[in-house]
LUMLUMMAR-903627 format. One record per atom (N, C-alpha, C, O): residue number from 0; atom name; x, y, z. Coordinates in steps of 0.2 Angstrom, whole numbers, plus 2048, in hexadecimal, padded with zeros to 3 digits. Atoms other than C-alpha are relative to their C-alpha. Example, Ala and Ser with C-alpha at 12.3 -4.5 7.8 and 13.67 -1.06 7.14 Angstrom:
2
<zator->0, nuro->N, x->804, y->7FA, z->800> $
<zator->0, nuro->CA, x->83E, y->7EA, z->827> $
<zator->0, nuro->C, x->804, y->806, z->800> $
<zator->0, nuro->O, x->809, y->805, z->803> $
<zator->1, nuro->N, x->7FC, y->7FA, z->7FF> $
<zator->1, nuro->CA, x->844, y->7FB, z->824> $
<zator->1, nuro->C, x->7FC, y->805, z->803> $
<zator->1, nuro->O, x->7FF, y->80B, z->804> $
//
This chain:
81
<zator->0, nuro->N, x->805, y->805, z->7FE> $
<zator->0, nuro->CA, x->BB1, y->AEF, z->511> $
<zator->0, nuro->C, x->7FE, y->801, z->807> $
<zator->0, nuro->O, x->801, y->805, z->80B> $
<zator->1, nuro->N, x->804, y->7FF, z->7F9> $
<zator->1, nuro->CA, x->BA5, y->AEE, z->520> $
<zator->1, nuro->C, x->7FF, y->7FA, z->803> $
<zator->1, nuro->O, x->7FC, y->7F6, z->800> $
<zator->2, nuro->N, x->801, y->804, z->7FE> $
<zator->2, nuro->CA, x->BA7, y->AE2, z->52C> $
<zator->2, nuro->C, x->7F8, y->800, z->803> $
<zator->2, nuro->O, x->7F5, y->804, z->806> $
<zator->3, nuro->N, x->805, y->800, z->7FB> $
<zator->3, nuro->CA, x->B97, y->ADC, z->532> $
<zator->3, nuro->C, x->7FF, y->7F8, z->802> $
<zator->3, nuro->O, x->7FB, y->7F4, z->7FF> $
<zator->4, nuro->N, x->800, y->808, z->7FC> $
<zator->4, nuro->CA, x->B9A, y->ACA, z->53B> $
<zator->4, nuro->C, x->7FB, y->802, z->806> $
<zator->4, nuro->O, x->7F8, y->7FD, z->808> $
<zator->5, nuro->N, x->806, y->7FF, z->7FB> $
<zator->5, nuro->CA, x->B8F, y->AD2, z->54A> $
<zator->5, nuro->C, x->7FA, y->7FE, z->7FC> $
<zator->5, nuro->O, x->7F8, y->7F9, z->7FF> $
<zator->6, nuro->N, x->806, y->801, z->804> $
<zator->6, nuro->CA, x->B80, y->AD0, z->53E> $
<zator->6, nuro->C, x->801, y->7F9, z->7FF> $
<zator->6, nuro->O, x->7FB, y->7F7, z->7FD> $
<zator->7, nuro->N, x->801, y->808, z->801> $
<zator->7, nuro->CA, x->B83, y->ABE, z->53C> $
<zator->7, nuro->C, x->805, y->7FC, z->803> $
<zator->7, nuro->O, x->808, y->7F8, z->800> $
<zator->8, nuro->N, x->7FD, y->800, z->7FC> $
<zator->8, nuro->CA, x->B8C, y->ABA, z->54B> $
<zator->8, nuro->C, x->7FE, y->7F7, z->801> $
<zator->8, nuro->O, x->802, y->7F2, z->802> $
<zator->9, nuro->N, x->804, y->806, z->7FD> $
<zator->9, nuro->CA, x->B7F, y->AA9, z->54F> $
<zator->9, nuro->C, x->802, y->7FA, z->7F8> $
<zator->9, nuro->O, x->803, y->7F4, z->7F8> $
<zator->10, nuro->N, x->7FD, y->804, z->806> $
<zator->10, nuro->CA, x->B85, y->AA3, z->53D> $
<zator->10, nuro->C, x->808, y->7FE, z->802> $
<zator->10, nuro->O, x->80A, y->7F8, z->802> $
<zator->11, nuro->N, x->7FA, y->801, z->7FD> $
<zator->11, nuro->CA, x->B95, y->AA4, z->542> $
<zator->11, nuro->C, x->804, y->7FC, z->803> $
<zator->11, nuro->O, x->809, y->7F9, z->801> $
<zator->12, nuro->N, x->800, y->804, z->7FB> $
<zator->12, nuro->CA, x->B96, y->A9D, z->552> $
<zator->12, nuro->C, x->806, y->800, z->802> $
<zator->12, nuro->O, x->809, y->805, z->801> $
<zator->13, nuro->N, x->7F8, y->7FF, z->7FB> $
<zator->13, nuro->CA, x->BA7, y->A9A, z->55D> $
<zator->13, nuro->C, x->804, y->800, z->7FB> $
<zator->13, nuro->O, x->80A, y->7FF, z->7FD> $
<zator->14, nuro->N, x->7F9, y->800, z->805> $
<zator->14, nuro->CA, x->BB0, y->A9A, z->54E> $
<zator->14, nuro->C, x->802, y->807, z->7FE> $
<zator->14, nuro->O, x->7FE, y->80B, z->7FF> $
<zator->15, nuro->N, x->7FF, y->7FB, z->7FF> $
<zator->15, nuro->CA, x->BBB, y->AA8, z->54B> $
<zator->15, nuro->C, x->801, y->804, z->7F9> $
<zator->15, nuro->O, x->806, y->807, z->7F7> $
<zator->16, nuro->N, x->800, y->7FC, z->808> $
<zator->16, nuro->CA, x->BB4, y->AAF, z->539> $
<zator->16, nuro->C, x->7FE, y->808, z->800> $
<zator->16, nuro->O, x->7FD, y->80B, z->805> $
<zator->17, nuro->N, x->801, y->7F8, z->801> $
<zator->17, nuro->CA, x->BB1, y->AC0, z->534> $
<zator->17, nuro->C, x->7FB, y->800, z->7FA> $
<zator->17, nuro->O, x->7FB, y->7FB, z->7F6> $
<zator->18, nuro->N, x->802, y->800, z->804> $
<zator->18, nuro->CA, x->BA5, y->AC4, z->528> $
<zator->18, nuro->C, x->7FE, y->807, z->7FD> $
<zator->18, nuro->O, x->7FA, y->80B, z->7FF> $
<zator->19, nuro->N, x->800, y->7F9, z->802> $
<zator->19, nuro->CA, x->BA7, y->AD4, z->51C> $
<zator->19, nuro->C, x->7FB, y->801, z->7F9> $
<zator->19, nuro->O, x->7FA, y->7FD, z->7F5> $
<zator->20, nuro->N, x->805, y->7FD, z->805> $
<zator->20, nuro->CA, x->B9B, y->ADE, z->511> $
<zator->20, nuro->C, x->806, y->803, z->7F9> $
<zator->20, nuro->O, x->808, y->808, z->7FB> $
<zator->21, nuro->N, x->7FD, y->7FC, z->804> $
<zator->21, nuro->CA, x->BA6, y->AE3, z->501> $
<zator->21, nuro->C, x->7FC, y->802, z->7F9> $
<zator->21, nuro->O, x->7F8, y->7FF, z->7F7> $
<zator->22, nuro->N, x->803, y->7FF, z->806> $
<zator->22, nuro->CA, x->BA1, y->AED, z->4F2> $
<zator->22, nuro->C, x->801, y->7FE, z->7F8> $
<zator->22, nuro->O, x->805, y->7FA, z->7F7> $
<zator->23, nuro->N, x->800, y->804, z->802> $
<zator->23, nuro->CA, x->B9F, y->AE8, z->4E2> $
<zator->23, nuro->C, x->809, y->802, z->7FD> $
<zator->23, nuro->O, x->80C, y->7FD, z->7FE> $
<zator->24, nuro->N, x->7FA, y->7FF, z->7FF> $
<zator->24, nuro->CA, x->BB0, y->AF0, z->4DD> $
<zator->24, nuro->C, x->803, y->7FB, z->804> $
<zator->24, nuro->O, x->805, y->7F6, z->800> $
<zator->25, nuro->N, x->7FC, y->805, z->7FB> $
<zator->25, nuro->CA, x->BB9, y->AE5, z->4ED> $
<zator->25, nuro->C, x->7FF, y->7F9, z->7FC> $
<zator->25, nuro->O, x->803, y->7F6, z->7FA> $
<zator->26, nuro->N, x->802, y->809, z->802> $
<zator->26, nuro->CA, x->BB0, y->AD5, z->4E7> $
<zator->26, nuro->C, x->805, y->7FF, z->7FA> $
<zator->26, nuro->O, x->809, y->7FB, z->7FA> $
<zator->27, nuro->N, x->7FC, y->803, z->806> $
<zator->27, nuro->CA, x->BB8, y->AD7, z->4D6> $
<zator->27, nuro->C, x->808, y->801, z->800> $
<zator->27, nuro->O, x->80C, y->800, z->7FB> $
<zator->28, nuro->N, x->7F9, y->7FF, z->800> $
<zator->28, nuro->CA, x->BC8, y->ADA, z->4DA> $
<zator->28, nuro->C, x->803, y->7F8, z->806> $
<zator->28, nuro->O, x->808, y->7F4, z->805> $
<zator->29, nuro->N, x->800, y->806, z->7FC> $
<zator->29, nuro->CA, x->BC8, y->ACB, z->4E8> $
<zator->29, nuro->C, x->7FF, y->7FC, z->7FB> $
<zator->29, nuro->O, x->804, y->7F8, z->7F9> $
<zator->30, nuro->N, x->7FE, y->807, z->805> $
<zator->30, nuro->CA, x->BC4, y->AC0, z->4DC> $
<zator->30, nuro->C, x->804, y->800, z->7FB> $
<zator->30, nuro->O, x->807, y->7FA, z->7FA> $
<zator->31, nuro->N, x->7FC, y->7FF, z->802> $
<zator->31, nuro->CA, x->BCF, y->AC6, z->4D1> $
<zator->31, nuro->C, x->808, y->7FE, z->802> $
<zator->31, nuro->O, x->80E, y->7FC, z->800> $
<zator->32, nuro->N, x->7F9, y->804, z->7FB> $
<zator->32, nuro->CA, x->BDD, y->AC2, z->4DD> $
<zator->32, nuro->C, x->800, y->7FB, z->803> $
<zator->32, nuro->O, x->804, y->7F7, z->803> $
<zator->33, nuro->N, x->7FD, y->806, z->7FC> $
<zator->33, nuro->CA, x->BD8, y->AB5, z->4E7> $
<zator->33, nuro->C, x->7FB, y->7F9, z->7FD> $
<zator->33, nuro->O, x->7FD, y->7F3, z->7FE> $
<zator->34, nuro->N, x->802, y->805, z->804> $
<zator->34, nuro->CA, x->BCC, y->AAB, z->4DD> $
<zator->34, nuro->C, x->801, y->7FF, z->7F9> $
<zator->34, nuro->O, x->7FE, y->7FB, z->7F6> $
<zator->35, nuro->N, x->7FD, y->802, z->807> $
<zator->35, nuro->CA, x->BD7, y->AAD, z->4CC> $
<zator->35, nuro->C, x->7FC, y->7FF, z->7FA> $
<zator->35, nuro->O, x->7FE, y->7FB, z->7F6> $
<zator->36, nuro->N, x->800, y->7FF, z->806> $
<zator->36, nuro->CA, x->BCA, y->AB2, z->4C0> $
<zator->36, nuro->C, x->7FB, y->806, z->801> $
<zator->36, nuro->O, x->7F9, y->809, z->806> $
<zator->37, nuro->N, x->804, y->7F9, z->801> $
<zator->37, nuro->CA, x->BBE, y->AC0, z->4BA> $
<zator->37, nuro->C, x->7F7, y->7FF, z->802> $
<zator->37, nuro->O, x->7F3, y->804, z->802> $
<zator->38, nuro->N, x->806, y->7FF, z->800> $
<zator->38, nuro->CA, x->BAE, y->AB8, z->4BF> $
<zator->38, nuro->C, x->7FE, y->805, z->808> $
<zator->38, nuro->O, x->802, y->806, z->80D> $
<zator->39, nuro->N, x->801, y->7FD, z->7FB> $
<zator->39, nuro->CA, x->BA3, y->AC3, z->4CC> $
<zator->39, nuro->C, x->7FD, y->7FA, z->807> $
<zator->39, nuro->O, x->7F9, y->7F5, z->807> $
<zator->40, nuro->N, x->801, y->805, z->7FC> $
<zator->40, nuro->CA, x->BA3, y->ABA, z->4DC> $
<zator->40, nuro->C, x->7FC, y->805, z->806> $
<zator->40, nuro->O, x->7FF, y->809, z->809> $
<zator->41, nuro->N, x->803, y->7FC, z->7FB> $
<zator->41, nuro->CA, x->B95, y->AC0, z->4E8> $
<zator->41, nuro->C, x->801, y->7FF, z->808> $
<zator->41, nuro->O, x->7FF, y->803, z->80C> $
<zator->42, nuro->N, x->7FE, y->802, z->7FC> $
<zator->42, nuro->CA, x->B9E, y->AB7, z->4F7> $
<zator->42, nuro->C, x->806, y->7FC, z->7FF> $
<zator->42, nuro->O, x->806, y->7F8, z->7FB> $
<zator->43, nuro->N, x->7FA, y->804, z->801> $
<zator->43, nuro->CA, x->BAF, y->AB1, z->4FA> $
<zator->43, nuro->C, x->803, y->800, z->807> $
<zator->43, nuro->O, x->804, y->806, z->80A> $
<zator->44, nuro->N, x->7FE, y->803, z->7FA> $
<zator->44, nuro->CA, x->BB6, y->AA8, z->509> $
<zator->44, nuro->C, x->808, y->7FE, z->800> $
<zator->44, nuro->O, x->80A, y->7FA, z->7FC> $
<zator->45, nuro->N, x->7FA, y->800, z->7FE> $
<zator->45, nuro->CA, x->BC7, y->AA9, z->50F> $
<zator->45, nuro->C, x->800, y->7FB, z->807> $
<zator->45, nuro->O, x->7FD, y->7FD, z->80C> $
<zator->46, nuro->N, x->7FF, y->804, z->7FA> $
<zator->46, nuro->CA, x->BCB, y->A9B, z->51C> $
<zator->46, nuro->C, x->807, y->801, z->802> $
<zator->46, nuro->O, x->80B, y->801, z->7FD> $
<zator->47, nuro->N, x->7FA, y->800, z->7FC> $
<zator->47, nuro->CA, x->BD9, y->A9D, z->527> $
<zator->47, nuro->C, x->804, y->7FA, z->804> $
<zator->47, nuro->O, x->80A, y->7F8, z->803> $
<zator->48, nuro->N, x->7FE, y->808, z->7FE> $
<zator->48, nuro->CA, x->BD9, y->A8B, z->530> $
<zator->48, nuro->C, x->7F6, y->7FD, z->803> $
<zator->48, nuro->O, x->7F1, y->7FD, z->7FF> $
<zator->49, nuro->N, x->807, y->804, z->7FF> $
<zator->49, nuro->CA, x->BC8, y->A82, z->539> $
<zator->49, nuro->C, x->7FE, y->805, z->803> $
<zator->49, nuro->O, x->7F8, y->804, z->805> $
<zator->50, nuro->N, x->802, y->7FE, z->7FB> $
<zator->50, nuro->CA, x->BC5, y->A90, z->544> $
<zator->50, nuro->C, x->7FE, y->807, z->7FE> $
<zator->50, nuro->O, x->7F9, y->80A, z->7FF> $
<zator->51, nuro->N, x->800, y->7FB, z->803> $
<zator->51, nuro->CA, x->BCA, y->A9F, z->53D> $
<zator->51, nuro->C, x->7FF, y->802, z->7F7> $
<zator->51, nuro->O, x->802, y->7FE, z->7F3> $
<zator->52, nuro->N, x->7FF, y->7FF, z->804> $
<zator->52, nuro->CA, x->BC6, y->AA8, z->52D> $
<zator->52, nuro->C, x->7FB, y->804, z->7FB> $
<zator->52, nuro->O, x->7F5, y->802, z->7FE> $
<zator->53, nuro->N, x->801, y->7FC, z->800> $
<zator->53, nuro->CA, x->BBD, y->AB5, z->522> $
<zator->53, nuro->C, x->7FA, y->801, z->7FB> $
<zator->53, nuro->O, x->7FD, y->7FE, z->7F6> $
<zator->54, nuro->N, x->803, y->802, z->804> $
<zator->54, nuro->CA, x->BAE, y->AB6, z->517> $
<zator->54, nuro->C, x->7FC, y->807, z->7FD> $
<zator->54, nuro->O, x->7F8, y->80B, z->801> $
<zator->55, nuro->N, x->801, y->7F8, z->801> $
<zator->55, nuro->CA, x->BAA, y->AC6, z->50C> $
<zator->55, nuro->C, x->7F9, y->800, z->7FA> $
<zator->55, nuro->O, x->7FB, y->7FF, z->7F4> $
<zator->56, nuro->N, x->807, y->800, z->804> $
<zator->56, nuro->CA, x->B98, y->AC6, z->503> $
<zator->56, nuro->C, x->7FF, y->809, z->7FD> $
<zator->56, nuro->O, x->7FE, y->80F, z->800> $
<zator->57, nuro->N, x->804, y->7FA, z->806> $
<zator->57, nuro->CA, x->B93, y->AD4, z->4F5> $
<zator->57, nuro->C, x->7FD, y->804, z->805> $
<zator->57, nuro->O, x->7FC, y->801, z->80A> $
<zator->58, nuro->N, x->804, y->7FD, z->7FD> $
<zator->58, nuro->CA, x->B8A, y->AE2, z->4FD> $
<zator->58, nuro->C, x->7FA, y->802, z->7FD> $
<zator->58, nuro->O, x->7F6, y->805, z->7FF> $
<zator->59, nuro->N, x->805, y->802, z->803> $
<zator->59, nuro->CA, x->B7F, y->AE0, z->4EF> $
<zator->59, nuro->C, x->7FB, y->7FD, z->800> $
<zator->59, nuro->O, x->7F5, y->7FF, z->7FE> $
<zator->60, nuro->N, x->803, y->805, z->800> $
<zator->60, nuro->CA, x->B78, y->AD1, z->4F3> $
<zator->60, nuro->C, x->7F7, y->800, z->804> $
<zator->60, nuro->O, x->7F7, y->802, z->80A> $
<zator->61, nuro->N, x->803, y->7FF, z->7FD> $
<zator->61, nuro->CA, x->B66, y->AD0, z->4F7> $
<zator->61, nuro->C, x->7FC, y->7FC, z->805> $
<zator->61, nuro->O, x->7F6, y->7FD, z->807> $
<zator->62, nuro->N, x->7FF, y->805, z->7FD> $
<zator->62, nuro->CA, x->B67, y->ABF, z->500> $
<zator->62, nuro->C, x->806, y->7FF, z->805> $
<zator->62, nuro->O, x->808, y->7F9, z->806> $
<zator->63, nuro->N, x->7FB, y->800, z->7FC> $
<zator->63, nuro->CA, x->B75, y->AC3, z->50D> $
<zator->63, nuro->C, x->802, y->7FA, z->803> $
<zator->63, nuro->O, x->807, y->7F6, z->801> $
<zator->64, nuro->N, x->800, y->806, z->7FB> $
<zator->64, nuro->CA, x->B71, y->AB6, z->51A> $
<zator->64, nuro->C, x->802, y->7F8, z->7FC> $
<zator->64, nuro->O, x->804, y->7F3, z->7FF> $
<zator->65, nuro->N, x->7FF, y->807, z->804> $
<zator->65, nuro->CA, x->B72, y->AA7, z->50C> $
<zator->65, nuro->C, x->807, y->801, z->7FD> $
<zator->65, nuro->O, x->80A, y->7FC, z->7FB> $
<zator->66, nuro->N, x->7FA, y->801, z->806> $
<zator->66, nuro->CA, x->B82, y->AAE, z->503> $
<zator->66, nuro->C, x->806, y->7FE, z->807> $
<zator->66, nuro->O, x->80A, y->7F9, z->808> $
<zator->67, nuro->N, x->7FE, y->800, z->7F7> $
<zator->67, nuro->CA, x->B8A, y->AB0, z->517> $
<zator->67, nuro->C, x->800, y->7F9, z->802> $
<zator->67, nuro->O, x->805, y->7F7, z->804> $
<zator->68, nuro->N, x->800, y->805, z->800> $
<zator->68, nuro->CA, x->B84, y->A9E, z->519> $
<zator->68, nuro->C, x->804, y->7FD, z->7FE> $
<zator->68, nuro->O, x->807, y->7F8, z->800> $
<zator->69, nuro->N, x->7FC, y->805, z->807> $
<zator->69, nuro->CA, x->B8C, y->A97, z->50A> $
<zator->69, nuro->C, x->809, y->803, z->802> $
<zator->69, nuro->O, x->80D, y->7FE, z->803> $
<zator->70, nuro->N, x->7F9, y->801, z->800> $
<zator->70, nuro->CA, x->B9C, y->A9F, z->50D> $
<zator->70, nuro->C, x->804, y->7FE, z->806> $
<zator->70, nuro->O, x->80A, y->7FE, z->806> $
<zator->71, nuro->N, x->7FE, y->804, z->7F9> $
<zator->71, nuro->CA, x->B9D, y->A99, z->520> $
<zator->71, nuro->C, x->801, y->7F9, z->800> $
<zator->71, nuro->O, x->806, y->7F6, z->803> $
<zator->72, nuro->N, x->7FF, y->809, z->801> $
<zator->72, nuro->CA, x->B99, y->A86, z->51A> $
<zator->72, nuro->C, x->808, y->800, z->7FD> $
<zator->72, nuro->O, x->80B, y->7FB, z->7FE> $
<zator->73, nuro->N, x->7FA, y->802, z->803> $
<zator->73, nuro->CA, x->BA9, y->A89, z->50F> $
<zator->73, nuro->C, x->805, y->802, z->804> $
<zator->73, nuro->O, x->80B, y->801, z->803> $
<zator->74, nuro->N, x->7FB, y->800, z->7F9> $
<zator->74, nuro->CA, x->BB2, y->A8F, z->520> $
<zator->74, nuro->C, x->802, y->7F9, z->803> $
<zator->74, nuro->O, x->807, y->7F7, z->805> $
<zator->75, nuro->N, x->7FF, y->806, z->7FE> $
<zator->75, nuro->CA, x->BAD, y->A7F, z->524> $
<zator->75, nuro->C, x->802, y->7FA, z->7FE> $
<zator->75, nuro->O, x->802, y->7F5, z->802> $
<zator->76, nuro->N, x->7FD, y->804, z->801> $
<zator->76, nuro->CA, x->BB4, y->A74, z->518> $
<zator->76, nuro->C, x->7FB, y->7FF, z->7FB> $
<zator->76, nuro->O, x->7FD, y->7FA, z->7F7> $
<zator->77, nuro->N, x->805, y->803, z->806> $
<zator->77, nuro->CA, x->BA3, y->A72, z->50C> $
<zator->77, nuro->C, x->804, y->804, z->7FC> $
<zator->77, nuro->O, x->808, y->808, z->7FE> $
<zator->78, nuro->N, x->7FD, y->7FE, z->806> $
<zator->78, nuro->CA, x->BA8, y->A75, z->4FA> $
<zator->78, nuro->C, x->7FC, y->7FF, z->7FC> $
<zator->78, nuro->O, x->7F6, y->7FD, z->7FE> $
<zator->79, nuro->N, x->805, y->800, z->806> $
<zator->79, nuro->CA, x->B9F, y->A75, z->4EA> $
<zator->79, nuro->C, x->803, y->7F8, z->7FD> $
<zator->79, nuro->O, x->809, y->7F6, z->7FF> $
<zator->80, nuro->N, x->7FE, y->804, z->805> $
<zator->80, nuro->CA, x->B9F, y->A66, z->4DE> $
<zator->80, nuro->C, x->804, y->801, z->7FA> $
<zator->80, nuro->O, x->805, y->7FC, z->7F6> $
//
């Protein structure tokens, strides 16, 4: 994985996330362990507590900045329906 949280640093913001590039290999084995099923997940969000925690998007994706987005709100405590 590549971290690239300097590229979207203003997303961010004083909170202490990290934001990683993985391939699609990585993605599928992450989901496979931490979201418990076979689907492809182009982002997935590890929270630590409010402050800190980790958020690793497809290196596929050709919408970055929106998938980056989506998985920072879910740092933050938004969720799906």
């Amino acid at each position: 994985m590549v971290d690239i949280t300097d590229k979207y640093r203003k997303l961010v913001g004083k909170n202490k996330f990290n934001i990683f590039e993985g391939s699609r290999e990585e993605m599928e084995k992450l989901g496979k362990k931490w979201m418990k099923d076979d689907e492809f997940h182009e982002v997935i969000s590890f929270p630590i507590d409010e402050i800190y925690g980790d958020v690793v998007v497809w290196e596929g994706v050709t919408d970055k900045k929106f998938l980056v987005e989506h998985g920072v709100r879910h740092l933050l405590g938004e969720h799906h329906d």
